[in-house]
VEXKENU-130302 format. One line per field, with one value per atom (N, C-alpha, C): residue in three letters; atom name; y, z, x. Coordinates in Angstrom, 3 decimals. Atoms other than C-alpha are relative to their C-alpha. Layout:
rest = ala:...
atom = CA:...
v = Y:...
w = Z:...
u = X:...
END
This chain:
rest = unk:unk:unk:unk:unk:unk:unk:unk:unk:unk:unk:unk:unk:unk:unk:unk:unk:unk:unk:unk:unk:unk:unk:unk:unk:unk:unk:unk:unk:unk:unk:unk:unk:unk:unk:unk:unk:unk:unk:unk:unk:unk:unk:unk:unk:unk:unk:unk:unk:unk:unk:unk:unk:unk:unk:unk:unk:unk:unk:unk:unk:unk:unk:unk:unk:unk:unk:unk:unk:unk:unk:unk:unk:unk:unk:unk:unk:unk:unk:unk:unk:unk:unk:unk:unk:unk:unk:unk:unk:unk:unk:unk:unk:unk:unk:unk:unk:unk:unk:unk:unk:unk:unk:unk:unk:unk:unk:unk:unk:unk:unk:unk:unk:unk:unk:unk:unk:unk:unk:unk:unk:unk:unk:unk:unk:unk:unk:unk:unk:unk:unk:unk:unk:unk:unk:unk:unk:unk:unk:unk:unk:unk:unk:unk:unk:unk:unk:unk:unk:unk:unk:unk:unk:unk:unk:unk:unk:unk:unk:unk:unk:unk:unk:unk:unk:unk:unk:unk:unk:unk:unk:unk:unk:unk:unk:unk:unk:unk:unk:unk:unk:unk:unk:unk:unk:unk:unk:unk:unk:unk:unk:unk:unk:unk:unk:unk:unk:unk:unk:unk:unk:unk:unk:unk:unk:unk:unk:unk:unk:unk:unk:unk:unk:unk:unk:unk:unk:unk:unk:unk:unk:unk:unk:unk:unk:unk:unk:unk:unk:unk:unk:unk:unk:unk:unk:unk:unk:unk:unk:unk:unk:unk:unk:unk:unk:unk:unk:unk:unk:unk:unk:unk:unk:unk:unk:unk:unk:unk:unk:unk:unk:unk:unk:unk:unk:unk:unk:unk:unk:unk:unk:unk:unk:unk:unk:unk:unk:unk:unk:unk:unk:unk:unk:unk:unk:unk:unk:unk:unk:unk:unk:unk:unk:unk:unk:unk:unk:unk:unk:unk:unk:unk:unk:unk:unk:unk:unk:unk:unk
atom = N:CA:C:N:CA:C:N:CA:C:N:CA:C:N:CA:C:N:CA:C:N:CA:C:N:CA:C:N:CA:C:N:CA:C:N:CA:C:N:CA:C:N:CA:C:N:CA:C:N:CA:C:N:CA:C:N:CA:C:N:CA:C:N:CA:C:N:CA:C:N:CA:C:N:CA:C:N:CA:C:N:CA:C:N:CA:C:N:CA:C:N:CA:C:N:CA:C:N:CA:C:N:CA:C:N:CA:C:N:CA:C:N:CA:C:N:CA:C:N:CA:C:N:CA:C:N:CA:C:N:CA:C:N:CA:C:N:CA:C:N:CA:C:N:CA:C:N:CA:C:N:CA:C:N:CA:C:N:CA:C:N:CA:C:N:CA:C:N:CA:C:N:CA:C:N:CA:C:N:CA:C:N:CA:C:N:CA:C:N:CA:C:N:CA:C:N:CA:C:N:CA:C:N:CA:C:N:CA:C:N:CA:C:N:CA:C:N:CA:C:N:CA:C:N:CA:C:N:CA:C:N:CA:C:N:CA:C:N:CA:C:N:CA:C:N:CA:C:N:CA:C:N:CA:C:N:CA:C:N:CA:C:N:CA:C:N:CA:C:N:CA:C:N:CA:C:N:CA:C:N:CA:C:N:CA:C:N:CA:C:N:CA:C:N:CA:C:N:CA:C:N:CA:C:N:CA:C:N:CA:C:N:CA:C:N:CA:C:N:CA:C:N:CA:C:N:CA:C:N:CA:C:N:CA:C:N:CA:C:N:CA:C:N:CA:C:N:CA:C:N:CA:C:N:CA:C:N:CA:C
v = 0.309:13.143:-0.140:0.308:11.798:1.004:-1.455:14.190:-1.230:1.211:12.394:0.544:-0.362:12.829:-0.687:0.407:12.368:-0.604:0.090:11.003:0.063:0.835:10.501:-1.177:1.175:8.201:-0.625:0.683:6.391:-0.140:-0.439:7.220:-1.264:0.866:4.202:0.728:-0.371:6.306:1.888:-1.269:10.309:0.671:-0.541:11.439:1.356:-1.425:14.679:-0.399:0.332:12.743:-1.337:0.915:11.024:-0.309:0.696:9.655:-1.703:1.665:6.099:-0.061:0.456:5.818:0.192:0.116:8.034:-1.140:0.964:5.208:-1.730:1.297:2.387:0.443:-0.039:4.158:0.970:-0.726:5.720:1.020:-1.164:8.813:0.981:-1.032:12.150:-0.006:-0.287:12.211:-0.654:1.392:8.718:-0.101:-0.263:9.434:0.165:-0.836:11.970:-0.270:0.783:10.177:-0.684:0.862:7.581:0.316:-0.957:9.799:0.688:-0.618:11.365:-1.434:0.910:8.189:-0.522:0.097:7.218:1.299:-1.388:10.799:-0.086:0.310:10.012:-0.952:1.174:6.664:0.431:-1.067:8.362:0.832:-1.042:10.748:-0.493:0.983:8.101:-0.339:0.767:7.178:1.145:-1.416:10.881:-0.768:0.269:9.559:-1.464:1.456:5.648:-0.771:0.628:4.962:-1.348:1.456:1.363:-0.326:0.616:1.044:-0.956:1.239:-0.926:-0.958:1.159:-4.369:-0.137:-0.038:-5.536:-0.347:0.659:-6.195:-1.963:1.572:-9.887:-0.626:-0.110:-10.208:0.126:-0.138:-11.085:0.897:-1.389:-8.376:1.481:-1.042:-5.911:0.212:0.000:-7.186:0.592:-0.418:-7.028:1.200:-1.570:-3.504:0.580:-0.407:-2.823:1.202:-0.900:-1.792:-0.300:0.314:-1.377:-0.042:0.195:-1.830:0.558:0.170:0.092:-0.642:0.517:-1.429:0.949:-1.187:1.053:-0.481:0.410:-1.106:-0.791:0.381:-2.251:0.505:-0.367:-0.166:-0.336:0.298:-0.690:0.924:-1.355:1.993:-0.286:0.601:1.123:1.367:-1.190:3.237:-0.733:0.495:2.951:1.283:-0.871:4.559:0.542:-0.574:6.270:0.581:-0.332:6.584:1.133:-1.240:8.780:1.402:-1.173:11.661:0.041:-0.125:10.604:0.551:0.061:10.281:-1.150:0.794:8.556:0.239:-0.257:8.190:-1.094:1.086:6.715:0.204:0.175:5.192:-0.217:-0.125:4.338:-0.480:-0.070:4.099:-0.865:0.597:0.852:-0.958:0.580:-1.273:-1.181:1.676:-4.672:-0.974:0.816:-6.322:-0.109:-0.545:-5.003:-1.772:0.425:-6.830:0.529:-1.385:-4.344:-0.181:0.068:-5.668:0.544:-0.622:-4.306:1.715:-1.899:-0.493:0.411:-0.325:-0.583:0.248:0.321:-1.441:0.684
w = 0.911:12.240:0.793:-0.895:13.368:-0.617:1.176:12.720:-0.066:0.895:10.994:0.058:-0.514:12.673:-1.673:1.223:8.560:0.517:0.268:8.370:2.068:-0.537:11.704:0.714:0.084:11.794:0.905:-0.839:13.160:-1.112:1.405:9.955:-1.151:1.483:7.826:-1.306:1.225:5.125:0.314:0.104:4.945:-1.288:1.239:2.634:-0.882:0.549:1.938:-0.917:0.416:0.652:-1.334:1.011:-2.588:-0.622:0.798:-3.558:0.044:-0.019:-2.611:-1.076:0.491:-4.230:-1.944:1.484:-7.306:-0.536:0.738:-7.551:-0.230:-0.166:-7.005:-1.927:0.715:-9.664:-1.470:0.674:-12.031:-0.691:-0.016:-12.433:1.349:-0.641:-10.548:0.449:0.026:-11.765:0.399:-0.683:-10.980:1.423:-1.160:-7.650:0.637:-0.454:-6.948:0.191:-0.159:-8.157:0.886:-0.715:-6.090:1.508:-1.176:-2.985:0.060:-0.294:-3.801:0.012:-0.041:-4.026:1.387:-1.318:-0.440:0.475:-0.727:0.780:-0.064:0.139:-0.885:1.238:-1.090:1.150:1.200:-1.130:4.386:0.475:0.141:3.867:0.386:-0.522:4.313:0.956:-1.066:7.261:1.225:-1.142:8.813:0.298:-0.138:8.054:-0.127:-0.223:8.091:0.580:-0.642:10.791:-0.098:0.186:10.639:-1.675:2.061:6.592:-0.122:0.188:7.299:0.959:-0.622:8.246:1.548:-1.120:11.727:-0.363:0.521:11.383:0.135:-0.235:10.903:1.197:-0.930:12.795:1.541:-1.162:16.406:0.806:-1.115:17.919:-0.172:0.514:16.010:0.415:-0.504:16.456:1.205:-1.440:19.955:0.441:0.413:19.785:-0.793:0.451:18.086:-0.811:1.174:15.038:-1.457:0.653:12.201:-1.890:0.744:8.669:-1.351:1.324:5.191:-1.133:1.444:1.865:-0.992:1.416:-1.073:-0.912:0.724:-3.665:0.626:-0.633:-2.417:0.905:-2.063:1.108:0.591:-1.287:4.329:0.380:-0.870:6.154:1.408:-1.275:10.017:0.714:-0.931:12.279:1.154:-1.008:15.482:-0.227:-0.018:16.427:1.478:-1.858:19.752:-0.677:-0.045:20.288:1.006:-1.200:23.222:-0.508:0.548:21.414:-1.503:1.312:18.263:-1.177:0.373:16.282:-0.257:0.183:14.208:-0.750:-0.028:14.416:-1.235:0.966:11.379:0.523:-0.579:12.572:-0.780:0.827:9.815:-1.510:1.267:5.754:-0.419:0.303:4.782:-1.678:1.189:1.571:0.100:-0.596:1.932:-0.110:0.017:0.635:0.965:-0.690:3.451:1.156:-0.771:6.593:1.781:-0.421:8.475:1.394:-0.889:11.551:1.467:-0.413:13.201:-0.014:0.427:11.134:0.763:-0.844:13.114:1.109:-1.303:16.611:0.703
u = -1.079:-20.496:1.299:-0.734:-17.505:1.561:-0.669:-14.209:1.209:-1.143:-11.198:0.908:-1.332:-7.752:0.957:-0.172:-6.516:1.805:-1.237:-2.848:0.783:-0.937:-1.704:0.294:-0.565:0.319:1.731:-1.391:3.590:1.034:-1.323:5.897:-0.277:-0.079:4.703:-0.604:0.339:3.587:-0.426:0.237:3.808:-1.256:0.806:0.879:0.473:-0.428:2.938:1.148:-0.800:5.573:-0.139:0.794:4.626:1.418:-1.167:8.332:-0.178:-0.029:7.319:-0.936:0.714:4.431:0.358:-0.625:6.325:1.052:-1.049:8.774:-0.697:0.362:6.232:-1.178:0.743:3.936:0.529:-0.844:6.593:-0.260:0.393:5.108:-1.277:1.074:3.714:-1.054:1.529:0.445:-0.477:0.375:-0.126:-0.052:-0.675:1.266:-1.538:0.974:-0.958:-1.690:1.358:-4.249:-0.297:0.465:-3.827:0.253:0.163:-3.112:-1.804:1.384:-6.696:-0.773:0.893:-7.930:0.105:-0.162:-6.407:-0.793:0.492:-7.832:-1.412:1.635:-11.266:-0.838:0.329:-11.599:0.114:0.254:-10.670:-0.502:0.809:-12.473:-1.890:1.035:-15.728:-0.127:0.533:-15.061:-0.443:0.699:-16.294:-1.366:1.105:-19.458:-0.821:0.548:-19.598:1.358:-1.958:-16.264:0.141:-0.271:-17.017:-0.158:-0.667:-16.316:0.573:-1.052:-13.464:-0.043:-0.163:-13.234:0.806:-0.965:-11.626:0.865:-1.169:-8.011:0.475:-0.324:-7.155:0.697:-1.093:-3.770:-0.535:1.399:-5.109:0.418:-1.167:-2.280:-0.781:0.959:-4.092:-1.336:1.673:-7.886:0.080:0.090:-6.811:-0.309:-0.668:-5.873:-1.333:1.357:-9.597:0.392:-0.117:-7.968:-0.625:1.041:-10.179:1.305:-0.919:-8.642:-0.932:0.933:-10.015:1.450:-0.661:-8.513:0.381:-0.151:-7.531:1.341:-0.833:-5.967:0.919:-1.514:-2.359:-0.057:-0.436:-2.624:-1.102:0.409:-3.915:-0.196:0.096:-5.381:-0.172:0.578:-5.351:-0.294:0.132:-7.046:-1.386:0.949:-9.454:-0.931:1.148:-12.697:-0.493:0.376:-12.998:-1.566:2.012:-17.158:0.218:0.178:-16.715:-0.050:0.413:-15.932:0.655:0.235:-16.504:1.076:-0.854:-13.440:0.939:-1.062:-11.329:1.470:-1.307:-7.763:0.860:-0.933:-5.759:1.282:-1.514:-2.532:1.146:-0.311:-1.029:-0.688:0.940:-1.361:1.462:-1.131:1.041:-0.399:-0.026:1.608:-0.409:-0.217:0.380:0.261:-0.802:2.880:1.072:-0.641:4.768:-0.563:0.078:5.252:-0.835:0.777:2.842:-0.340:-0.320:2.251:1.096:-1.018:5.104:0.340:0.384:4.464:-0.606:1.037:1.118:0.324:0.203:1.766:1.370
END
């Protein structure tokens, strides 16, 4: 099983900090759901790291960054085999200009 470095990231998206998502999803609770629903999906890739697609963007591909989906975000993260681990880099919006969040 592979272990799952959860949340870090390069500041595009704090998971502890649910004011974006409270102002994108105008309430709390809402908030919060869809934080467990990001946490759920991440949470998959302990045990199937290639889930997510390769990243499009060829700066990225380059960079053998893998990409899961969850609604409106982006989850980018890579997969070190060596010792078995994956690293999410960041968790962005993808209406965003994200490219730039990532790298």
């Amino acid at each position: 099983m592979y272990s799952n470095e959860k949340y870090r990231n390069h500041g595009a998206f704090s998971p502890m900090d649910t004011s974006y998502l409270k102002e994108d999803s105008r309430s709390v609770e809402i908030a919060l759901r869809y934080l467990d629903k990001l946490d759920n999906a991440v949470g998959l890739l302990q045990e199937q790291p290639y889930y997510g697609v390769k990243a499009r963007h060829p700066s990225l591909r380059k960079l053998q960054f893998r990409v899961l989906i969850v609604e409106k975000h982006l989850v980018f993260y890579k997969v070190r085999e060596r010792n078995e681990t994956v690293i999410i880099y960041a968790v962005v919006d993808s209406r965003q200009d994200y490219v730039d969040l990532v790298i």
